[in-house]
FINUBA-203080 format. One line per field, with one value per residue: z, x, y of N, C-alpha, C in turn; residue in three letters. Coordinates in steps of 0.1 Angstrom, whole numbers, plus 2048, in hexadecimal, padded with zeros to 3 digits. Example, Ala and Ser with C-alpha at 12.3 -4.5 7.8 and 13.67 -1.06 7.14 Angstrom:
<rs>
nZ <- 84E/847
nX <- 884/880
nY <- 7C7/7EA
caZ <- 84E/847
caX <- 87B/889
caY <- 7D3/7F5
cZ <- 84E/84F
cX <- 884/881
cY <- 7DF/800
residu <- ALA/SER
</rs>
This chain:
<rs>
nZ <- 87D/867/849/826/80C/7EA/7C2/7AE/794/787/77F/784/796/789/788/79F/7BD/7CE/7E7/805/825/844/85A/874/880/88B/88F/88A/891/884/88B/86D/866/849/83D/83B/84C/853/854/860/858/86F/881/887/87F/86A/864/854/84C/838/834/84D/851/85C/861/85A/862/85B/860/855/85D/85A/83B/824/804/7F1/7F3/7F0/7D4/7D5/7E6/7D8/7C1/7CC/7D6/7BB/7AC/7C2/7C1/7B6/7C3/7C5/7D7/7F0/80B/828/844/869/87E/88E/899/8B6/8B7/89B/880/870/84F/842/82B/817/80C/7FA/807/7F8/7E8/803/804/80C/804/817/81F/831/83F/832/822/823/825/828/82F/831/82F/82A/833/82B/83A/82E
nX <- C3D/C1F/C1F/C1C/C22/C22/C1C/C1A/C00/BF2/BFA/BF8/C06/C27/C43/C3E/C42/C38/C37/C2B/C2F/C1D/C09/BF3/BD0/BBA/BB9/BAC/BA6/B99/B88/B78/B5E/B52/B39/B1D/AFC/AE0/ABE/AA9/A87/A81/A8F/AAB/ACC/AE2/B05/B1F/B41/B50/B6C/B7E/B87/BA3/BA0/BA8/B9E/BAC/BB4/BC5/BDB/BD2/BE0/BF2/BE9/BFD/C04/BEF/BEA/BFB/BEA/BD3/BE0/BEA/BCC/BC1/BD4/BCC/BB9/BA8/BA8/BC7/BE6/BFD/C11/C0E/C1F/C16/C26/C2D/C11/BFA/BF8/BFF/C12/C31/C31/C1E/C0A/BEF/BCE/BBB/B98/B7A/B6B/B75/B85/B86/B87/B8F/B85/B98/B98/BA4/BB5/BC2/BC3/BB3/BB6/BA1/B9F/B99/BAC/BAF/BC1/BD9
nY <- A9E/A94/A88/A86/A6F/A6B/A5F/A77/A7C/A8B/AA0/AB8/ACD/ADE/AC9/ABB/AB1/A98/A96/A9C/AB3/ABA/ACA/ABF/AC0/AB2/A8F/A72/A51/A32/A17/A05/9F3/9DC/9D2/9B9/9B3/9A3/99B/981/976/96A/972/968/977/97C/985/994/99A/9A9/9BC/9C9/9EC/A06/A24/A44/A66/A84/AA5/AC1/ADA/AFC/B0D/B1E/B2F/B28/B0C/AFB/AF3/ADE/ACB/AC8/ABF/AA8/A99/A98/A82/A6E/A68/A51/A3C/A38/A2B/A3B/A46/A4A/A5C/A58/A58/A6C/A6F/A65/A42/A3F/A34/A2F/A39/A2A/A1A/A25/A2E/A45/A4D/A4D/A6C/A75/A8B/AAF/AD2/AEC/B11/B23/B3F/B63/B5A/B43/B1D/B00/AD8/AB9/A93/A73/A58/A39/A1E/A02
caZ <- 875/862/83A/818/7FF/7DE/7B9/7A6/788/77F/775/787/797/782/792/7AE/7C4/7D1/7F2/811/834/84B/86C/874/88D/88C/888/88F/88D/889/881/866/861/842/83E/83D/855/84C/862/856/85E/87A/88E/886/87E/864/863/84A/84E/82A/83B/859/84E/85E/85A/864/860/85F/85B/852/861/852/832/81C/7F1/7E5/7F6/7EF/7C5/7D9/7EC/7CB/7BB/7D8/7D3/7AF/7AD/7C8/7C5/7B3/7C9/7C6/7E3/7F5/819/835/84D/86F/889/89A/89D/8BE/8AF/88E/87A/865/842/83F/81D/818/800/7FD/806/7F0/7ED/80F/809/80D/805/81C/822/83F/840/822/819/826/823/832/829/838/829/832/82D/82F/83E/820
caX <- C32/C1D/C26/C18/C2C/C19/C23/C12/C00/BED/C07/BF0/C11/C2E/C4F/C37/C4A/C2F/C36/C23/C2D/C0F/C04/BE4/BC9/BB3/BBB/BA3/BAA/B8B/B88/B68/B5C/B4C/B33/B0C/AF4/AD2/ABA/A9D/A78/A82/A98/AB9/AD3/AED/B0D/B29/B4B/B5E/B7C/B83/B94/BA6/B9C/BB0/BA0/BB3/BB0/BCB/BD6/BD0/BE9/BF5/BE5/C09/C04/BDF/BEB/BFD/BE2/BCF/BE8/BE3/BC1/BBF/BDB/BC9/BA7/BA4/BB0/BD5/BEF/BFF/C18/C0A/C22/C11/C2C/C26/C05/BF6/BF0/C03/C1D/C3A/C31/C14/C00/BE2/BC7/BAE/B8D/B75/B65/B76/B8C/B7B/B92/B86/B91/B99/B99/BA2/BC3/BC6/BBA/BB6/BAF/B9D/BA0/B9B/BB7/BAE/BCB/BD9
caY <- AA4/A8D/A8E/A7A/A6F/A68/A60/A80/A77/A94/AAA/AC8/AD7/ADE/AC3/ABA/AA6/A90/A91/AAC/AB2/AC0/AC9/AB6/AC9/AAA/A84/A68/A46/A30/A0C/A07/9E7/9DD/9C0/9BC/9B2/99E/996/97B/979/95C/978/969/981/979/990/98D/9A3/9A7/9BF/9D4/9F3/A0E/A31/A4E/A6E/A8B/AB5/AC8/AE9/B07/B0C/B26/B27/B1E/AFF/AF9/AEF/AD0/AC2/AC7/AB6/A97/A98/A91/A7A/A62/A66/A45/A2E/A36/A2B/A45/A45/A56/A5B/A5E/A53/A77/A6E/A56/A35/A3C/A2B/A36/A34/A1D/A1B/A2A/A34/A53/A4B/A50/A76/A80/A9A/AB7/ADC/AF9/B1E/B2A/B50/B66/B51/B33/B14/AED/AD2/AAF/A8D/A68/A4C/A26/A14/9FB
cZ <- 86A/853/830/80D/7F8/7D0/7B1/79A/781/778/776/78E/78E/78A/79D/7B4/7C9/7E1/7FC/81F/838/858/86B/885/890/888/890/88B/891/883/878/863/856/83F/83D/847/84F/855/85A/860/86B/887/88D/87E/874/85F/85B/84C/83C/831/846/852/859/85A/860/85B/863/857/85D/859/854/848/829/80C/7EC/7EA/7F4/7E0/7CA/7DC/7E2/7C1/7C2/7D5/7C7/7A8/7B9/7C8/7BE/7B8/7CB/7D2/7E6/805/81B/83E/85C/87B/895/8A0/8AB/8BA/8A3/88A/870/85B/83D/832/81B/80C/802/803/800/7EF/7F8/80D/803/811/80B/821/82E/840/835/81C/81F/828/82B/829/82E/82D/832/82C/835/82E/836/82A
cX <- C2E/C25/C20/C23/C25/C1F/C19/C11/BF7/BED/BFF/BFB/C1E/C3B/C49/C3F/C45/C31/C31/C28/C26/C0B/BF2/BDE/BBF/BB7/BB4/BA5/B9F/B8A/B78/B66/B4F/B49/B28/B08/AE7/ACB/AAB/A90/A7A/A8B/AA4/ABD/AE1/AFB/B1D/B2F/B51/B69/B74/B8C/B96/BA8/BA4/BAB/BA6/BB0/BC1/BD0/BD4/BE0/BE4/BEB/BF1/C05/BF6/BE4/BEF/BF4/BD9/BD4/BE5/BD9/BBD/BC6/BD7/BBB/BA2/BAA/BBE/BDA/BF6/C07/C13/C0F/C1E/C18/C2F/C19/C00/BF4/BF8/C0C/C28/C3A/C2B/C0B/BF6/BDB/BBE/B9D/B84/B6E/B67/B7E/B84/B8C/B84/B89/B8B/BA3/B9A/BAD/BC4/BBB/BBC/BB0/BAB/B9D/B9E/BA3/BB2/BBB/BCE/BDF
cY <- A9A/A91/A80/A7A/A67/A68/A6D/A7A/A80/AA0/AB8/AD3/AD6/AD9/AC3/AAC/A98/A8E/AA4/AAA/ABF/ABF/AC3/AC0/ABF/AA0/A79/A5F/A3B/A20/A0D/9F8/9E5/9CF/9C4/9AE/9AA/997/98F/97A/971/965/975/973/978/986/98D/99B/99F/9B0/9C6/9DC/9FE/A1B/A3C/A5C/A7B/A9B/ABD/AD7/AF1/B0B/B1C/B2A/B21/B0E/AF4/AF1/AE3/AC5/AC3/AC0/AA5/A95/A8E/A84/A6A/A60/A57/A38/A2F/A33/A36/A3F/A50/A51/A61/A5A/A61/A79/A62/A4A/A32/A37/A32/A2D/A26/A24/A1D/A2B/A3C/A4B/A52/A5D/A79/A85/AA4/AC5/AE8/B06/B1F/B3B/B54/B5D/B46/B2E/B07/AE5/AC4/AA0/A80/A5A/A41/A1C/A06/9F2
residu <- UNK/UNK/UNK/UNK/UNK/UNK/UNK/UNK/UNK/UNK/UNK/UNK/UNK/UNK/UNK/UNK/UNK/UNK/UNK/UNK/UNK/UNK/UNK/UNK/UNK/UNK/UNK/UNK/UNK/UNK/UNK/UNK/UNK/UNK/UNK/UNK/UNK/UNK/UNK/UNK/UNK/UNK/UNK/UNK/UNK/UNK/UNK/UNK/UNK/UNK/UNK/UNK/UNK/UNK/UNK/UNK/UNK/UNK/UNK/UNK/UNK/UNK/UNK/UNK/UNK/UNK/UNK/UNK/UNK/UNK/UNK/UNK/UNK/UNK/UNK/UNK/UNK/UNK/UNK/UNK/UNK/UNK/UNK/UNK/UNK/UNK/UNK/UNK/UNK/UNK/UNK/UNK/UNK/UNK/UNK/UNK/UNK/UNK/UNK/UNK/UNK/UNK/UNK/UNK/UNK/UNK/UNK/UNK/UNK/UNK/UNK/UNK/UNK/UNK/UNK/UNK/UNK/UNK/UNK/UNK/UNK/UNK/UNK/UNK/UNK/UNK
</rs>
């Protein structure tokens, strides 16, 4: 079962441990490459790479509310860039306990039904 382990710094749960294990119902593993392109009046093509990263998005199953104040807790504690382990060595592809960071505006919290909830997020491979 995957699982994050995180240092909390926003002191939104009371003795929050910092760390989550979670069943995943979706995980996509995507490389992104980031660079620009420029193309001049003459037709050549000029293409410049600054990184290749690895993206791994992932959805959550469906979860309880007590556990909803955690991943709220995760949230706000990484939204700026923080590091973070995401262990994904039950996942195809994944690794045990490789370093990550949130990507920017993707976690996204959404209900599912009258009580429970999920939640979707995307980590860039550090």
């Amino acid at each position: 079962m995957p699982s994050i382990n995180y240092t909390p710094t926003r002191d939104l749960v009371d003795s929050s441990p910092g760390f989550i294990s979670f069943a995943v119902t979706k995980c996509d593993r995507t490389p992104e490459s980031v660079g620009k392109e420029h193309t001049a009046l003459s037709g050549n093509t000029e293409s410049v790479l600054y990184r290749r990263d690895i993206e791994w998005q992932l959805t959550v199953s469906p979860f309880t509310e007590e556990q909803l104040q955690y991943w709220r807790e995760f949230e706000a504690s990484c939204t700026n860039g923080e590091t973070f382990e995401l262990d994904t060595s039950d996942i195809p592809g994944g690794k045990v306990s490789s370093i990550f960071r949130l990507k920017r505006k993707s976690f996204r919290e959404m209900r599912y039904g009258a009580y429970e909830f999920y939640v979707s997020f995307t980590a860039i491979e550090i």
